[in-house]
C-alpha positions as CSV (number, residue, x, y, z in Angstrom):
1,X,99.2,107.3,104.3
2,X,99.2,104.1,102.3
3,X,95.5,103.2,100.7
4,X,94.4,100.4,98.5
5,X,91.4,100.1,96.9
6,X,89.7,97.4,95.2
7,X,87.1,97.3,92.6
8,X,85.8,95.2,90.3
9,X,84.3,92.0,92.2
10,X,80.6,91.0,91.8
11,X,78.6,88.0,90.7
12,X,79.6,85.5,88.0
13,X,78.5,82.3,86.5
14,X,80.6,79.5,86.6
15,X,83.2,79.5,83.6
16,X,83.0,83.5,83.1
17,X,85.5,86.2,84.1
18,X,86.0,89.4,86.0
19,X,88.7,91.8,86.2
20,X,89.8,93.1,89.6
21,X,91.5,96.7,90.1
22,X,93.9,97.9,92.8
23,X,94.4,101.2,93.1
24,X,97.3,102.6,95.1
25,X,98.3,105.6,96.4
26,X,100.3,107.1,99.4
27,X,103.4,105.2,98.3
28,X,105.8,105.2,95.5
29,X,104.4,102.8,93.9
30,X,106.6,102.0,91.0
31,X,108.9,100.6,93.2
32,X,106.4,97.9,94.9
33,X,105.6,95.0,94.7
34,X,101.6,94.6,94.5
35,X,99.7,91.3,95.3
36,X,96.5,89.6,95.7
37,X,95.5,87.6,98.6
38,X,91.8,86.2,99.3
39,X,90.0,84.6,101.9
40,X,87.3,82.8,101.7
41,X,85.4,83.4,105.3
42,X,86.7,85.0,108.3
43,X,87.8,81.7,110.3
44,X,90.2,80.7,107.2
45,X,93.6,82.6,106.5
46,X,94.3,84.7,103.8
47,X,95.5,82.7,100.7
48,X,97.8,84.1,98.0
49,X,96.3,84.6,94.5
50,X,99.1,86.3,92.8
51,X,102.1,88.9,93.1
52,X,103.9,91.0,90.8
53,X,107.1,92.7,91.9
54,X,108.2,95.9,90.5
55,X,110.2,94.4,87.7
56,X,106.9,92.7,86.7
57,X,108.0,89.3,87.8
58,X,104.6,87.4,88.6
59,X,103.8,84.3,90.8
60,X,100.6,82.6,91.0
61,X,99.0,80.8,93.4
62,X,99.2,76.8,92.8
63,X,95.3,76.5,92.3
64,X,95.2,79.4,89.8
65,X,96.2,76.6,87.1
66,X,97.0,79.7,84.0
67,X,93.3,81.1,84.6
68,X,94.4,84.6,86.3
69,X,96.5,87.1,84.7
70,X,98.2,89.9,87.2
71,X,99.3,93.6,85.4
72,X,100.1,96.5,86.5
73,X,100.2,100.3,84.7
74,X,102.5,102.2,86.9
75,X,100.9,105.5,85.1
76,X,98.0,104.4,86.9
77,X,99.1,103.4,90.1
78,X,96.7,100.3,89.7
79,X,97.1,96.9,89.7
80,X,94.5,94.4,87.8
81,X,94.0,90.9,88.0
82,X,92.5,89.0,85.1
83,X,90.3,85.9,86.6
84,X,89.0,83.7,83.7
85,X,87.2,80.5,84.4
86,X,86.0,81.0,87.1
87,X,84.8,78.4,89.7
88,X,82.2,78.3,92.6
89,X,85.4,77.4,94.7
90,X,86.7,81.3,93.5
91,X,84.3,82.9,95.7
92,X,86.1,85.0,98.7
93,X,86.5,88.6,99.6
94,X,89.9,89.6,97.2
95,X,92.2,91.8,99.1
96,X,95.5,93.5,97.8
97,X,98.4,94.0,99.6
98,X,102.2,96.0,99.6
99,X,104.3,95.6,102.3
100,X,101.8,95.4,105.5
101,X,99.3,97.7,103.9
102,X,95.8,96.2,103.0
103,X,93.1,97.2,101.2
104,X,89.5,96.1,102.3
105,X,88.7,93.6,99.5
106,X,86.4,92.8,96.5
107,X,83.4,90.8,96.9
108,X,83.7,87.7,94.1
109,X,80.9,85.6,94.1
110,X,80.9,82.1,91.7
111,X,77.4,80.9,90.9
112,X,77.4,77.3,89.7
């Protein structure tokens, strides 16, 4: 059974960071592409953040502008995303995804 776990999310001011972990298991995950999604209430879709395919290729979504950084350590079966600057318009429930498995998301909350 494929799991993903988030960790990581919490209260920030304006203009500070977090790091977000995704931990994987069930799967092999060295050979999957990982990504990030968030949404920001539960009446508006899920938006991409970022995705890193197995060769480590990584897209961004448009609004991430060079703030977040996505990584992965395959020895760890865990996925991270670096957020800096962060905004108040940041704050939504972060969710990872590979193929049409979900995890259950990361509270990340912007304080302006």
């Amino acid at each position: 059974q494929v799991q993903l776990v988030e960790s990581g999310g919490g209260l920030v001011q304006a203009g500070g960071s977090l790091r977000l972990s995704c931990e994987v298991s069930g799967t092999t995950f060295g050979s999957r592409a990982i990504a990030w999604y968030r949404q920001e209430d539960a009446e508006k879709q899920r938006e991409l953040v970022a995705n890193i395919a197995a060769v480590r290729k990584t897209t961004y979504g448009a609004f991430v502008k060079g703030r977040f950084t996505i990584s992965r350590d395959n020895s760890k079966n865990t996925v991270y995303l670096q957020m800096n600057s962060l905004k108040p318009e940041d704050t939504a429930v972060y969710h990872c995804k590979t193929v049409h498995y979900w995890g259950r998301g990361t509270q990340v909350t912007v304080s302006s």
